[in-house]
N, C-alpha and C positions, 0 to 999 in steps of 0.2 A: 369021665374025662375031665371035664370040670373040676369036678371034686377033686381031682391028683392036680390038675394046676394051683387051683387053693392054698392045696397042703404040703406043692412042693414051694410057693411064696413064699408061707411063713415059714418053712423051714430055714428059708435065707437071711431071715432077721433073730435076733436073740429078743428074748423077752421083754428086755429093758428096753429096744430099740421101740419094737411093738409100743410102749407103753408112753413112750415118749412121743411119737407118731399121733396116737389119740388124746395125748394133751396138746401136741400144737393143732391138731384140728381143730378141739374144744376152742380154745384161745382165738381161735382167727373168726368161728363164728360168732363170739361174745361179742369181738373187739364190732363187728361187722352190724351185728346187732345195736350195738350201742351207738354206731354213728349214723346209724335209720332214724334212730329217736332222737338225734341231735345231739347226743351225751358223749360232749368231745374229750370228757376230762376222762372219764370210764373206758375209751375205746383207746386212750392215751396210755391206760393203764393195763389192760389186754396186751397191747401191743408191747409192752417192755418188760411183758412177762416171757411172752413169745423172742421178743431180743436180748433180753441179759439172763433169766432165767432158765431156756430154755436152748438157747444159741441158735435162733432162726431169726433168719432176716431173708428178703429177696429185695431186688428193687421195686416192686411195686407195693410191698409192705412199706419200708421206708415214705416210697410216694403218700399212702395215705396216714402214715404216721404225721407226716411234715404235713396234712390238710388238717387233721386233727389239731397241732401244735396253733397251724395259723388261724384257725377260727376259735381259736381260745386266747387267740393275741400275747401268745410264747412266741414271739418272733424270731428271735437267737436261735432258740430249740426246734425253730420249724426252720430256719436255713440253713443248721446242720443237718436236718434228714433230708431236705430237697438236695443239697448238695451229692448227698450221699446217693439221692437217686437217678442224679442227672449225667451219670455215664456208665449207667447199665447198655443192657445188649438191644433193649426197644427203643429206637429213634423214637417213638410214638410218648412215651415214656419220657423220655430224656427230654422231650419238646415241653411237656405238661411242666415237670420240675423248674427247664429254666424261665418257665412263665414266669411260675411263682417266686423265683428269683428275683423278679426284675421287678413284680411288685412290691417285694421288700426294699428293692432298691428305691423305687420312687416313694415309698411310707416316708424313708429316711432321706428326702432330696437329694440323694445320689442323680440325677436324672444321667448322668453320662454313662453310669453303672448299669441303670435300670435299661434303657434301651438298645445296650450291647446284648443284655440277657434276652430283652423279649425279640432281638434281630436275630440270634443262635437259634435262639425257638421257631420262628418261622422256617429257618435250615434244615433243624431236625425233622421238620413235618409242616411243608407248606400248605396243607389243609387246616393248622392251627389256626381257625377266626376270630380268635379270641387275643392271641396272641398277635397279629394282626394290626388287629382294631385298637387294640392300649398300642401298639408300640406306636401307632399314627397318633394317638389323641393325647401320645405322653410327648412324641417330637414338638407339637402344634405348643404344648404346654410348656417345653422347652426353651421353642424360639420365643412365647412371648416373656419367659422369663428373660432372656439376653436382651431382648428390647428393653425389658425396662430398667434391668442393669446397667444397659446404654444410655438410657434416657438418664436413670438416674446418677450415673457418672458424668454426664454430659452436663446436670444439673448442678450435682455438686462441682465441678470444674467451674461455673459461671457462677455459683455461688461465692469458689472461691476467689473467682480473677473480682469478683463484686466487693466479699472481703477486704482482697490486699488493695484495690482501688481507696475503698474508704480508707485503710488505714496509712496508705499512703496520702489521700487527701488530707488525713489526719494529720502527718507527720510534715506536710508541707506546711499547714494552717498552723502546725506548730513549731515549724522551721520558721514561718513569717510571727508570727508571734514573738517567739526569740527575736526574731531582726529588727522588728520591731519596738519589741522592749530594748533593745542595747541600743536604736538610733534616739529613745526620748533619753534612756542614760545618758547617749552622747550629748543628746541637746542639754538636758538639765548642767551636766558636766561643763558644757560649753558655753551658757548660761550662769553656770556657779565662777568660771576660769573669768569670763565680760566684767560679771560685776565682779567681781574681787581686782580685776585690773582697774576697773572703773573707782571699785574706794581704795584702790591703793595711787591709783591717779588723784584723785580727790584729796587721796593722803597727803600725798606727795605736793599736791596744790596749797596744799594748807602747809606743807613743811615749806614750800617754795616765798607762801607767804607771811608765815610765820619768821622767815631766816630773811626774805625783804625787809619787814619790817624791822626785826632786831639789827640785819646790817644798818638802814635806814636809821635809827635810832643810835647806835655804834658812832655811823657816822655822824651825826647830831652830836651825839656825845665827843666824837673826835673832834669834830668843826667847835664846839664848846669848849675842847679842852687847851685847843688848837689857840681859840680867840684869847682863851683866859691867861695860858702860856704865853701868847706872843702880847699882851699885856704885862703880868709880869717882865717878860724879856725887858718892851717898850719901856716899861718904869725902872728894869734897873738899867737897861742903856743909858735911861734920862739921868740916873743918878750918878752913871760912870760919870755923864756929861758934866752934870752939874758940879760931881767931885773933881773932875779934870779941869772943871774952871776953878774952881777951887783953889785947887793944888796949884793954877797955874797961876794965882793972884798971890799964893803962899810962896810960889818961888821968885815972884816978883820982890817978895818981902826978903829984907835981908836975914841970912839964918842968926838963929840965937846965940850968945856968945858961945853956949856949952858946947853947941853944937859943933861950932867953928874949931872948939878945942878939940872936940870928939876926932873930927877928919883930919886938923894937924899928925894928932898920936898914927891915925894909917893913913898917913903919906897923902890923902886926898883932896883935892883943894875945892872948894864948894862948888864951883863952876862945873867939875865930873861928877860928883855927886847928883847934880840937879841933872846932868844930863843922863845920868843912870835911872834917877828918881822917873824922870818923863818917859824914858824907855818902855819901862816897869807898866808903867799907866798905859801907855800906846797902846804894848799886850793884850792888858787885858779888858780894854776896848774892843780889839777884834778877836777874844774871844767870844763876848758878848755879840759883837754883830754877828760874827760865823753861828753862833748859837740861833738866830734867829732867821737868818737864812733857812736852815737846814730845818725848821717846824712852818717854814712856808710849805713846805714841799706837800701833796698832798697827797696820803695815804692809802693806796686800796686795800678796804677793807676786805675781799676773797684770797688776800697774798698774806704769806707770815710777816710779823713785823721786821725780820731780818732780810 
């Protein structure tokens, strides 16, 4: 009875099928062997003879394909095969995988990645104590990373309000500096405007006395010119005089005969004559005194002479 169950098995399989059956068996105890001895890169290599040469795979192949990959730190290659194992038919299965997920996720500080996966693993199989255990000691790891993110943001925020403090102190000590320096310009400026009034008043003191003195001198010289002129005048007044006495002892005198013929020929009898002749002389008498008059007057020298 035996025997015909046997031999009606194999009859249900073709040869090749048979043949192919006893090399994934071979392949799974190699690979199986190999990760007893610790030889993850050998059991790595069973295993993907059994998946691409052979076209076997389950999920729990995959499962220890992805433990192989991670303890040879292929971590890429080992979370493509955990992935692959993490939604087979064993919850039991599918927990293990997204462990190892999650520790890939914490390797690469994913921590918000990592904790989602080891929280699903607990799901899949809340007897997971492994899974567990990392996903509390990775939370605890988490918050004190946001603490000191906090801190250190908190840090740098007072760092910076410390920063723009200084560099506003800065910019006021050099707002006062600037102000500073344009109030000595203004003084030095205001300083340069005093004295330059000061020697242009000084100037001016000196042109004031300089033009004193020259009017001063002017008028000296006018008052000299004045004396010397009204001198002149006084001596030829004297001489008008003294010729007007003259003249007037000459008209006393009788004129010369010629003379007397002279004024017969135009009609003029010596008596008009002399009184034309004294006319003459009166004139120019008082143009001489008018002359002398008019250089008494005295002259301001700050006025034109017109």
């Amino acid at each position: 009875m035996n025997s015909l169950v046997i031999i009606s098995f194999l009859l249900l399989f073709s040869p090749t099928d048979i043949n192919r059956m006893a090399a994934i068996n071979k392949y799974k105890k190699l690979a199986q062997a190999a990760e007893k001895r610790g030889n993850h890169l050998e059991a790595i290599k069973y295993y993907k003879v059994l998946e691409d040469s052979l076209g076997f795979s389950n999920q729990k192949m995959m499962l220890n394909l992805g433990h192989n990959y991670f303890n040879s730190e292929q971590f890429e290659e080992a979370e493509r095969s955990y992935q692959a194992a993490s939604g087979g038919e064993s919850k039991k299965i599918n927990s293990i995988a997204k462990q190892q997920l999650g520790l890939i996720k914490a390797k690469n500080q994913e921590l918000e990645d990592a904790l989602a996966f080891l929280k699903n693993a607990i799901i899949d199989d809340p007897t997971n104590d492994d899974a567990r255990y990392n996903y509390e000691l990775l939370k605890q790891q988490k918050e004190q990373q946001d603490q000191q993110n906090k801190d250190q943001d908190s840090e740098d925020k007072e760092k910076k309000d410390s920063d723009n403090s200084e560099e506003k102190k800065k910019d006021n000590k050099s707002g006062e500096d600037k102000e500073k320096e344009k109030d000595q310009k203004g003084q030095q400026k205001n300083d340069q405007s005093s004295e330059s009034k000061e020697n242009k008043k000084e100037e001016n003191s000196d042109k004031g006395e300089k033009k004193k003195e020259k009017g001063d001198k002017s008028k000296e010289e006018s008052s000299e010119g004045k004396e010397k002129k009204d001198q002149e005048l006084s001596e030829k007044g004297n001489e008008a005089d003294n010729k007007k006495d003259e003249e007037k002892k000459d008209a006393q005198k009788p004129l010369p005969s010629a003379t007397n013929q002279r004024l017969q020929q135009i009609n003029i009898s010596p008596e008009k004559a002399k009184i034309i002749l004294e006319a003459l002389k009166n004139n120019e008498v008082q143009f001489y005194q008018q002359m002398q008059k008019k250089s008494d007057k005295t002259q301001d020298s700050d006025k034109p002479d017109w």
